[in-house]
N, C-alpha and C positions, 0 to 999 in steps of 0.2 A: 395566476394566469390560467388553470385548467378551468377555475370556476367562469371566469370570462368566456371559455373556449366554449364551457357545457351550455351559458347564455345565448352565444348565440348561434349554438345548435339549436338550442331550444326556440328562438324568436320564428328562427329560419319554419322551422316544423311548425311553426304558429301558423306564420304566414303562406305556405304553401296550403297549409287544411282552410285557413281561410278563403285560396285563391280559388282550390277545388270545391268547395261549400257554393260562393259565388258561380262554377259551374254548372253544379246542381240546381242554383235557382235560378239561372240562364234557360238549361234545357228544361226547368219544371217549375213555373212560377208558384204554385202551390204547396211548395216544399219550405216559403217565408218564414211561415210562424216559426221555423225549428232551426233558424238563421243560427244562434248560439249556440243552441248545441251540436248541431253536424259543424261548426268551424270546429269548438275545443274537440270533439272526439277524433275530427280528421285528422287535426293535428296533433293529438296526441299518438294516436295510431301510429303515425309516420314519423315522432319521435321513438315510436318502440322500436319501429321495425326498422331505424339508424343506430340507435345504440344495441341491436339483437345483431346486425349486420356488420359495427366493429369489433362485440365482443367476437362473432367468427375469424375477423382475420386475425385479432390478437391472438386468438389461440391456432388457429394455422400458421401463424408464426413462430408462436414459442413452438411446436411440434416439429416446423423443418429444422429449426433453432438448434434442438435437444438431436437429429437426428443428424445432423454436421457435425455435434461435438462427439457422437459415439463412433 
């Protein structure tokens, strides 16, 4: 089930860096050639900075966590 869950986080960050890329060559049609590569680095970006973003609340969690049971 987590691997399912990390899927499609992963899909999801796919397609939002593809949808932003698609903006990019909206507002700048001469930004084509580089279609491939600004979708995967977009979306990979935006998968780091989801998974950088839950590891913050897990560990502000475990921290109020540890600070309830003292």
């Amino acid at each position: 089930m987590v691997w399912a869950r990390e899927w499609i986080i992963f899909a999801l960050s796919i397609g939002l860096g593809g949808h932003v890329a698609l903006g990019l060559i909206l507002h700048n049609p001469s930004t084509l050639k580089n279609v491939w590569w600004n979708t995967v680095s977009i979306g990979l970006f935006i998968y780091v900075l989801f998974q950088a973003g839950r590891s913050v609340i897990l560990w502000l969690r475990a921290r109020r966590a540890k600070r309830q049971l003292s």
